[in-house]
PyMOL Python script that loads the backbone (N, CA, C, O; Angstrom):
from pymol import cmd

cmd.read_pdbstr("""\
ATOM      1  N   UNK A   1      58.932-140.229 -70.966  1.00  0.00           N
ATOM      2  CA  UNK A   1      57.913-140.770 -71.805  1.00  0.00           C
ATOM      3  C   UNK A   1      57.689-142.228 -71.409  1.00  0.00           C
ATOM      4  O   UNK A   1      58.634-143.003 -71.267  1.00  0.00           O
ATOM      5  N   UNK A   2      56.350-142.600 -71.225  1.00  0.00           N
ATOM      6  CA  UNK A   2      56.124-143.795 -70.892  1.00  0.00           C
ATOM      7  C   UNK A   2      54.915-144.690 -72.137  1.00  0.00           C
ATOM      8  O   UNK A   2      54.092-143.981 -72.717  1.00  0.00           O
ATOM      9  N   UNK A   3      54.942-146.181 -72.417  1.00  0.00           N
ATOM     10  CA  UNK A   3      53.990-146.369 -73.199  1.00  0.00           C
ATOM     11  C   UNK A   3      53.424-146.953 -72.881  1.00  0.00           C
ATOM     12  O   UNK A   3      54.234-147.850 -72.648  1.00  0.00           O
ATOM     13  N   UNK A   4      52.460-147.362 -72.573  1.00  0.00           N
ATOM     14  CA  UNK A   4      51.207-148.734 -71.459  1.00  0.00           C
ATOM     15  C   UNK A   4      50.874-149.216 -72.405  1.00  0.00           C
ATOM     16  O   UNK A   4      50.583-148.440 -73.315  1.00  0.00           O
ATOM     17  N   UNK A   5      50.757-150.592 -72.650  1.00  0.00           N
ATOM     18  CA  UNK A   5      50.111-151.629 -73.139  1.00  0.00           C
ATOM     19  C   UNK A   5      48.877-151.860 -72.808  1.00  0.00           C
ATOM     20  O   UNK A   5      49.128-152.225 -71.659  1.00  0.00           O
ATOM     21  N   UNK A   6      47.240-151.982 -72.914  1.00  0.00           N
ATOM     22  CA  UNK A   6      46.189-152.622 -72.461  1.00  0.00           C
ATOM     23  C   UNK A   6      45.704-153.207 -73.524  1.00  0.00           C
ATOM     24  O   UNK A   6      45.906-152.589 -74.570  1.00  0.00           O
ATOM     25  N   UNK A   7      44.812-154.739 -73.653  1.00  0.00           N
ATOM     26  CA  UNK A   7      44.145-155.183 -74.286  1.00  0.00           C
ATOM     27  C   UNK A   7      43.839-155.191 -75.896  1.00  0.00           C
ATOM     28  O   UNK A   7      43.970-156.043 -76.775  1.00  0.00           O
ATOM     29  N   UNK A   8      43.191-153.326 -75.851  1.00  0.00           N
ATOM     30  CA  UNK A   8      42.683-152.935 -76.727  1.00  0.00           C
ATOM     31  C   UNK A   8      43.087-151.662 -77.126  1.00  0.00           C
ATOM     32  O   UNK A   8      42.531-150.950 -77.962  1.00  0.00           O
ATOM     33  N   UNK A   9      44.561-151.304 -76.169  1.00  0.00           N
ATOM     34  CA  UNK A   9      45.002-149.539 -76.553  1.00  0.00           C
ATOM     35  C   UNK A   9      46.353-149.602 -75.939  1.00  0.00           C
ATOM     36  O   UNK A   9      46.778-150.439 -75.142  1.00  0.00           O
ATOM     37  N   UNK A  10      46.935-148.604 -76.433  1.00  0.00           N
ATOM     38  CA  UNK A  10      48.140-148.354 -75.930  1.00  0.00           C
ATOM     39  C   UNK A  10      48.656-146.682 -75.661  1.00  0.00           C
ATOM     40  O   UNK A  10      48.634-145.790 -76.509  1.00  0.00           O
ATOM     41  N   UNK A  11      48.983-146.599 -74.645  1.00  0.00           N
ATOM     42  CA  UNK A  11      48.833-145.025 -73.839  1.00  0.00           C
ATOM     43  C   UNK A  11      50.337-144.642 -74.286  1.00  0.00           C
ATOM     44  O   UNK A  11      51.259-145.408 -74.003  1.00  0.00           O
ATOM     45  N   UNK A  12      50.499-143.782 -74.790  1.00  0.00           N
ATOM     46  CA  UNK A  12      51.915-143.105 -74.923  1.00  0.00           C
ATOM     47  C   UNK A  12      52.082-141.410 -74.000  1.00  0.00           C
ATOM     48  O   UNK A  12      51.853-140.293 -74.466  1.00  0.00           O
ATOM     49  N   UNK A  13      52.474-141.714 -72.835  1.00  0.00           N
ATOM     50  CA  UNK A  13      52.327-140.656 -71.870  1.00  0.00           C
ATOM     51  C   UNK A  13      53.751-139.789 -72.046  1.00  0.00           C
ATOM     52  O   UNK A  13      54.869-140.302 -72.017  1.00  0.00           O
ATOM     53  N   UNK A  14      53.396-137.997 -72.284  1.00  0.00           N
ATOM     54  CA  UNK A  14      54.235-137.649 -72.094  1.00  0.00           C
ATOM     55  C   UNK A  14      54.845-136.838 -71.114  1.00  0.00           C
ATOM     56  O   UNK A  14      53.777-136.525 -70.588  1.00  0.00           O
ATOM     57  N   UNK A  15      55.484-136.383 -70.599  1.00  0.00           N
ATOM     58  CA  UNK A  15      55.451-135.390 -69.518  1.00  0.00           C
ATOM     59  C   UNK A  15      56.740-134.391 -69.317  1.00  0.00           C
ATOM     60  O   UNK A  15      57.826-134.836 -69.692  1.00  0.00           O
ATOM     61  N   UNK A  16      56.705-133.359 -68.875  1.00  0.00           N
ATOM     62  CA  UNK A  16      58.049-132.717 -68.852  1.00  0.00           C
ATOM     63  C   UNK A  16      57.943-131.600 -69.807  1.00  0.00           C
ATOM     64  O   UNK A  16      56.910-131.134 -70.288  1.00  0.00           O
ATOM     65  N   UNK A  17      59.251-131.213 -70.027  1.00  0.00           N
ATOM     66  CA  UNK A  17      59.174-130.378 -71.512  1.00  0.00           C
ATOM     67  C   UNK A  17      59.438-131.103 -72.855  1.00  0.00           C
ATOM     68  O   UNK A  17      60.046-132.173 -72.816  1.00  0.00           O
ATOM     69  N   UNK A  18      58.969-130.529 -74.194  1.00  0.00           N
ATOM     70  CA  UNK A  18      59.505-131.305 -75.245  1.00  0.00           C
ATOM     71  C   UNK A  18      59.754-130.120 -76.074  1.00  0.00           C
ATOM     72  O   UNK A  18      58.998-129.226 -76.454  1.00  0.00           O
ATOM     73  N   UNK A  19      61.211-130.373 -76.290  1.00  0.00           N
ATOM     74  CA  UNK A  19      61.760-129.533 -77.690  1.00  0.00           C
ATOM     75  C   UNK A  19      62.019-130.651 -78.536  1.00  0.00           C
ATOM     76  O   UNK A  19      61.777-131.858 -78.570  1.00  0.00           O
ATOM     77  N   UNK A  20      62.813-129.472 -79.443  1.00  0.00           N
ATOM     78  CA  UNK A  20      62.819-130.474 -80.587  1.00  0.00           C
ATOM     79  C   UNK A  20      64.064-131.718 -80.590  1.00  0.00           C
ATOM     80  O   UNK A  20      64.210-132.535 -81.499  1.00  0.00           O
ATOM     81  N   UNK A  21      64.874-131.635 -79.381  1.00  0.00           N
ATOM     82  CA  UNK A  21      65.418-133.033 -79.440  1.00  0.00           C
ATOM     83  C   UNK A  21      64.774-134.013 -78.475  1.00  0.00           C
ATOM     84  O   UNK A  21      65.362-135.088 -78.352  1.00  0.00           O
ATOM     85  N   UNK A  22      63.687-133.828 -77.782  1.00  0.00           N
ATOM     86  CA  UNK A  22      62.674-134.897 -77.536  1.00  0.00           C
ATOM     87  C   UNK A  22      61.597-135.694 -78.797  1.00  0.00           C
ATOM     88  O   UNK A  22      61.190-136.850 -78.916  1.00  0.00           O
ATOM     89  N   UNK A  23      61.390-134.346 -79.668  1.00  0.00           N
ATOM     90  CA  UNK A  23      60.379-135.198 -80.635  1.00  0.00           C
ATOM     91  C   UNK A  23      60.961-136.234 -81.290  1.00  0.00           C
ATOM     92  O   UNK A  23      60.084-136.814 -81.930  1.00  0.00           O
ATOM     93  N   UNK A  24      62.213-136.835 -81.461  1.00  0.00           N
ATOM     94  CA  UNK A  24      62.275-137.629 -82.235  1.00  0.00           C
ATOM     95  C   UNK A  24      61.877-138.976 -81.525  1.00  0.00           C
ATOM     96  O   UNK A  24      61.417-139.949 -82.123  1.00  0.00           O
ATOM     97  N   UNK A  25      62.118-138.905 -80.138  1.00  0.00           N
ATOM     98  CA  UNK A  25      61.741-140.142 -79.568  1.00  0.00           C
ATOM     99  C   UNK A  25      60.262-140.297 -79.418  1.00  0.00           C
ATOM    100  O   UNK A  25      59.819-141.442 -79.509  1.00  0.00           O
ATOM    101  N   UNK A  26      59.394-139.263 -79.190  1.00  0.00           N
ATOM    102  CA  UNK A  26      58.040-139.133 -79.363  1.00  0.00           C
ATOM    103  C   UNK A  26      57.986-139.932 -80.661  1.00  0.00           C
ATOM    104  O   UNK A  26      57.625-141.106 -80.593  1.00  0.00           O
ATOM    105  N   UNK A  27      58.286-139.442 -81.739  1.00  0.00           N
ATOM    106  CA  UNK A  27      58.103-140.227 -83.226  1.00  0.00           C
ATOM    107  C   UNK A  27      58.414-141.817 -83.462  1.00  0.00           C
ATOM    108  O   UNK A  27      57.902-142.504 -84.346  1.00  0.00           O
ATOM    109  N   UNK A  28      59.318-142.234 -82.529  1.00  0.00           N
ATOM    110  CA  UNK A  28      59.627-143.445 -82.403  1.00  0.00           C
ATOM    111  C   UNK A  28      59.259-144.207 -81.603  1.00  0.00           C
ATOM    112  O   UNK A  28      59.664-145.368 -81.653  1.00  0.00           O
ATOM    113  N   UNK A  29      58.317-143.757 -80.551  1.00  0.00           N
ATOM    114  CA  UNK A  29      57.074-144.144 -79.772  1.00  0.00           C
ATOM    115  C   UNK A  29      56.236-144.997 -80.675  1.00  0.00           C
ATOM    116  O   UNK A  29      56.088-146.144 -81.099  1.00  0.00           O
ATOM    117  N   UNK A  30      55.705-143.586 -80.731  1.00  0.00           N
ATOM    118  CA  UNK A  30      54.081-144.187 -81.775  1.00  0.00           C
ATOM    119  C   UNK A  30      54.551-144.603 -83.332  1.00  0.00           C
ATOM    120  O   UNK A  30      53.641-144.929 -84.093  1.00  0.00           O
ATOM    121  N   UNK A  31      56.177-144.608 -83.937  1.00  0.00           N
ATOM    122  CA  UNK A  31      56.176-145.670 -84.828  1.00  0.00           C
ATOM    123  C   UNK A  31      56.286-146.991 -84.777  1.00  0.00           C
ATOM    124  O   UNK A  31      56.108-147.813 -85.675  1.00  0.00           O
ATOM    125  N   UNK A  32      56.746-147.220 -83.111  1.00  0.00           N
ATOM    126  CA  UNK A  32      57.207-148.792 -83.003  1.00  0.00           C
ATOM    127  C   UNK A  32      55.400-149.152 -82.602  1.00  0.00           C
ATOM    128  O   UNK A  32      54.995-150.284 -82.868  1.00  0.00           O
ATOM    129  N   UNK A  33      54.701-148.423 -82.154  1.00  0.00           N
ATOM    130  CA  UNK A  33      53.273-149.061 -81.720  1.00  0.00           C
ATOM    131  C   UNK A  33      52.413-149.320 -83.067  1.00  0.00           C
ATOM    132  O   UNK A  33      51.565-150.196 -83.240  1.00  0.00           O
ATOM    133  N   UNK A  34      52.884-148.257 -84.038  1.00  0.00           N
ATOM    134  CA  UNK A  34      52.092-148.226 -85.128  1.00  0.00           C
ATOM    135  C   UNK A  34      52.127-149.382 -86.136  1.00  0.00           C
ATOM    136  O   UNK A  34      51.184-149.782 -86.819  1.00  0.00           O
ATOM    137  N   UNK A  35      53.604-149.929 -86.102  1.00  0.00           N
ATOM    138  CA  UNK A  35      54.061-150.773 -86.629  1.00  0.00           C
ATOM    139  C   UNK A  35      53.861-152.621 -86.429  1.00  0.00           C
ATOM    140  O   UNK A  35      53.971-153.588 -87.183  1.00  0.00           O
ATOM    141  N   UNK A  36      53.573-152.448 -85.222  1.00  0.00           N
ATOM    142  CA  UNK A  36      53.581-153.366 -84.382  1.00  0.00           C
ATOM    143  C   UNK A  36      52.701-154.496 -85.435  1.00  0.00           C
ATOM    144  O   UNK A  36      52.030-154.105 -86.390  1.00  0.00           O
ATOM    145  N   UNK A  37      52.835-155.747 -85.104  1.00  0.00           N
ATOM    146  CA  UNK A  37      52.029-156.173 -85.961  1.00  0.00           C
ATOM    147  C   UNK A  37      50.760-156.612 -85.502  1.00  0.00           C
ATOM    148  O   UNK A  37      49.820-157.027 -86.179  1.00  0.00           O
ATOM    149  N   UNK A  38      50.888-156.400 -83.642  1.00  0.00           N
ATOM    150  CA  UNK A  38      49.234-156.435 -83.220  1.00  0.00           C
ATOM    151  C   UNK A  38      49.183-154.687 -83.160  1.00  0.00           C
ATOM    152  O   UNK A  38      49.151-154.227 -82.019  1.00  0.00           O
ATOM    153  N   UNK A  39      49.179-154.224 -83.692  1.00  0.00           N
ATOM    154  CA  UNK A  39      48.681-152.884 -83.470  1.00  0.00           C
ATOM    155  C   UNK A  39      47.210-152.609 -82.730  1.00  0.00           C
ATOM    156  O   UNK A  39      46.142-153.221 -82.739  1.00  0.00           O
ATOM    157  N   UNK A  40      47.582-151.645 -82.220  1.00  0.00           N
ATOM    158  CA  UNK A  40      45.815-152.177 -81.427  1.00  0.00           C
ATOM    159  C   UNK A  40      44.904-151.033 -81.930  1.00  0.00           C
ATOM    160  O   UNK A  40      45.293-150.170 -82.717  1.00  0.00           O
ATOM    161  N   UNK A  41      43.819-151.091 -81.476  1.00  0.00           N
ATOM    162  CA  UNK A  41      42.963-150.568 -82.530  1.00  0.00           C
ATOM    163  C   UNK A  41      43.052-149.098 -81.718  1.00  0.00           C
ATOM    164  O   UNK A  41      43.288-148.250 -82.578  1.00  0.00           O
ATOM    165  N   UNK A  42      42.966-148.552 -80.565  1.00  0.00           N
ATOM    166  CA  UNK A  42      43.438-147.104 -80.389  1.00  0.00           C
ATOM    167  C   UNK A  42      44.846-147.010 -79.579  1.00  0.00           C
ATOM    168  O   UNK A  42      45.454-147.805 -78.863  1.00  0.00           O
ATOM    169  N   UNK A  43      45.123-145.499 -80.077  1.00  0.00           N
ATOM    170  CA  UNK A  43      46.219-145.430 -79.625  1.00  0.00           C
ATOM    171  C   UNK A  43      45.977-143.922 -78.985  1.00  0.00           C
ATOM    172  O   UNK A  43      45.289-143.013 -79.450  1.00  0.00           O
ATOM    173  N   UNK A  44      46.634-143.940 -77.968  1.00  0.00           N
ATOM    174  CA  UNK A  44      46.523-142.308 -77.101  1.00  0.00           C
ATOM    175  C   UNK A  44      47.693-141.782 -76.292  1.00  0.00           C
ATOM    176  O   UNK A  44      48.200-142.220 -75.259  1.00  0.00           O
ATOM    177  N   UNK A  45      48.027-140.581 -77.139  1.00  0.00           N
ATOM    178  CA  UNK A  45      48.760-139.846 -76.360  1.00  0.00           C
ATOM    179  C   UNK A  45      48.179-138.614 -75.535  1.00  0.00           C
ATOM    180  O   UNK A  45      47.611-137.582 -75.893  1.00  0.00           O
ATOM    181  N   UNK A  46      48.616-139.224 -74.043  1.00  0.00           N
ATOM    182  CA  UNK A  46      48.292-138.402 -72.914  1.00  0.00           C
ATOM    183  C   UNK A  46      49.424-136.859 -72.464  1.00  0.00           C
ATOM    184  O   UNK A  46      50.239-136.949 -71.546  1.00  0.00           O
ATOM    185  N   UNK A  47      49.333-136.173 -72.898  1.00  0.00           N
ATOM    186  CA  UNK A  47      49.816-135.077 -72.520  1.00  0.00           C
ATOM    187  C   UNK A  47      49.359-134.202 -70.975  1.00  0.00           C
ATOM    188  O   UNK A  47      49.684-133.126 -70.474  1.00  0.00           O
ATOM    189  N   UNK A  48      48.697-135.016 -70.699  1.00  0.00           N
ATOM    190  CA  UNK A  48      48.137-134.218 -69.113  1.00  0.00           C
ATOM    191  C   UNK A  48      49.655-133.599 -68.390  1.00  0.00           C
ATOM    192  O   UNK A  48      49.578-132.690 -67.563  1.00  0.00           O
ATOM    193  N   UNK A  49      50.868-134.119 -68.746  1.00  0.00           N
ATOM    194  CA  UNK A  49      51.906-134.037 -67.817  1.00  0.00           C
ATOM    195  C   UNK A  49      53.053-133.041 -68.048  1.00  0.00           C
ATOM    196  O   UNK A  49      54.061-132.878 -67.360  1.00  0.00           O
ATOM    197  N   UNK A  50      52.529-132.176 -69.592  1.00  0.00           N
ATOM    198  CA  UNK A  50      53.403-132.181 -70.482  1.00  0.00           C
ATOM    199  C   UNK A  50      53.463-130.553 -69.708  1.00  0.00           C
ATOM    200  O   UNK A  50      52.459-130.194 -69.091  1.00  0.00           O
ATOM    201  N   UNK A  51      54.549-129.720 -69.774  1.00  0.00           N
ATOM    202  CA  UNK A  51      54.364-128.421 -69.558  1.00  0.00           C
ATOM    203  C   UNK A  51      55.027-127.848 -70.371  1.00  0.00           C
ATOM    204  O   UNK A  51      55.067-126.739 -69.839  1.00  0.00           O
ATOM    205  N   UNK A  52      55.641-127.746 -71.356  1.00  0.00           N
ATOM    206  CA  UNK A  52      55.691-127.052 -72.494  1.00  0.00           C
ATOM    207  C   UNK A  52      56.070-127.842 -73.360  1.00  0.00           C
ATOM    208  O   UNK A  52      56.616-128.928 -73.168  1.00  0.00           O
ATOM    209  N   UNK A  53      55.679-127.106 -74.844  1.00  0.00           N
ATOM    210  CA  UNK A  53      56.144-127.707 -76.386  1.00  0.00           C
ATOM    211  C   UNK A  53      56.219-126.811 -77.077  1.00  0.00           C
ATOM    212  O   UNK A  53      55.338-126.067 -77.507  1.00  0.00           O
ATOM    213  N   UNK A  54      57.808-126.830 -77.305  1.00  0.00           N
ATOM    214  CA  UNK A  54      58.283-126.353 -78.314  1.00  0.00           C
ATOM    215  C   UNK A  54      57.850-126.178 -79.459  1.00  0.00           C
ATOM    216  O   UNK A  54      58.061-127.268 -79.990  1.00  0.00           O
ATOM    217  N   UNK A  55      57.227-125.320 -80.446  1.00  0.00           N
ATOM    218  CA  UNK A  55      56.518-125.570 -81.678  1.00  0.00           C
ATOM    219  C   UNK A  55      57.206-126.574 -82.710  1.00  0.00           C
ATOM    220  O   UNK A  55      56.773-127.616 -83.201  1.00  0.00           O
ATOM    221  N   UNK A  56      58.291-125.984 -82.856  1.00  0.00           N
ATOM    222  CA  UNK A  56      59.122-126.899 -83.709  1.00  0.00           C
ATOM    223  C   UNK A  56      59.099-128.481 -83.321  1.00  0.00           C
ATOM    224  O   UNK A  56      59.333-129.236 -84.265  1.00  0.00           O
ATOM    225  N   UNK A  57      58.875-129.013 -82.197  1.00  0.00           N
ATOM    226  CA  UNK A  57      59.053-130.155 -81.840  1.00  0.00           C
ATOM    227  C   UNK A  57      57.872-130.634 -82.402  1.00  0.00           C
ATOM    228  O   UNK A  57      57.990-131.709 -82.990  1.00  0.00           O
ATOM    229  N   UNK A  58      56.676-130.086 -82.378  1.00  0.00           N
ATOM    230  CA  UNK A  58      55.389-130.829 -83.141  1.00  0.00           C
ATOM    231  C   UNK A  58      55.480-130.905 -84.850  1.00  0.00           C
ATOM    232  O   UNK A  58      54.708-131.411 -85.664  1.00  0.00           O
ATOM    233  N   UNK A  59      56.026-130.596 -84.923  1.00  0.00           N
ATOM    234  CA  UNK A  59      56.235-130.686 -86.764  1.00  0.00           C
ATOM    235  C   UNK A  59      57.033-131.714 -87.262  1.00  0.00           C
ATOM    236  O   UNK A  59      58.122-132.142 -86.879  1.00  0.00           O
ATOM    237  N   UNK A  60      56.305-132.036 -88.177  1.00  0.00           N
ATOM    238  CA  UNK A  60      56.988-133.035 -89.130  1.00  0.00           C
ATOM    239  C   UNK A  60      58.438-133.015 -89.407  1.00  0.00           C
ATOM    240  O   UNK A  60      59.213-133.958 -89.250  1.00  0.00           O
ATOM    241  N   UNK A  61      58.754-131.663 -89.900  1.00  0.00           N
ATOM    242  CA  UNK A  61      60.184-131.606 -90.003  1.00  0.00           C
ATOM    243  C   UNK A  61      61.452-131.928 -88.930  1.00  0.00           C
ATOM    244  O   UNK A  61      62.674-131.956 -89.073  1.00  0.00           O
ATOM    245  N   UNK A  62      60.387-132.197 -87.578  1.00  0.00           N
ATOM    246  CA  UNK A  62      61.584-132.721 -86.479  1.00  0.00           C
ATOM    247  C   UNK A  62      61.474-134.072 -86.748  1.00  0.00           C
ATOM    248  O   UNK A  62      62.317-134.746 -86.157  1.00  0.00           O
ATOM    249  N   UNK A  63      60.587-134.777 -87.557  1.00  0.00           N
ATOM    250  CA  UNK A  63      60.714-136.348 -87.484  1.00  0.00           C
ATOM    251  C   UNK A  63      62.151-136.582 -88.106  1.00  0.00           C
ATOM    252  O   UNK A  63      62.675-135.880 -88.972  1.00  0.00           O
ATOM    253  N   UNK A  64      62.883-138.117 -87.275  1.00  0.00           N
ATOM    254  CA  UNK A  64      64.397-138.296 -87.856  1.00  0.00           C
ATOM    255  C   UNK A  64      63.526-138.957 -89.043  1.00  0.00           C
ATOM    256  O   UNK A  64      62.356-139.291 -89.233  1.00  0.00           O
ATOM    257  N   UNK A  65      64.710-138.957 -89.712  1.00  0.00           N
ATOM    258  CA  UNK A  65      65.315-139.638 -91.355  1.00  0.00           C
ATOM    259  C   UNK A  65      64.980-140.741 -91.139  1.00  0.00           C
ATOM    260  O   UNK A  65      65.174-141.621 -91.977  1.00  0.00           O
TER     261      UNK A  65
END
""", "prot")
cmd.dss("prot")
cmd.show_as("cartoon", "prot")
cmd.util.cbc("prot")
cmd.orient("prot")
């Protein structure tokens, strides 16, 4: 997982497989960007790279505590 900084956006690229012990770092991606206190006005996650996802990994219920 990679996150790019530009200007006016910030790219959160993922790639590989993601189960559900990848989503938590996915979640902690886009909470530290979300949080940020320049938050920028878009944010995009690029999945072009991604070759599978686990269902469970997209659900809320994999977010940590």
């Amino acid at each position: 997982m990679q996150v790019e900084s530009a200007p006016r956006s910030v790219v959160v690229r993922v790639g590989g497989e993601m189960d559900i012990d990848w989503a938590p770092l996915l979640y902690e991606a886009l909470e530290s960007v979300i949080t940020r206190p320049d938050c920028p006005g878009e944010i995009v996650v690029d999945l072009a790279e991604l070759t599978f996802c686990d269902p469970p990994a997209s659900t809320p219920s994999s977010r940590p505590a």
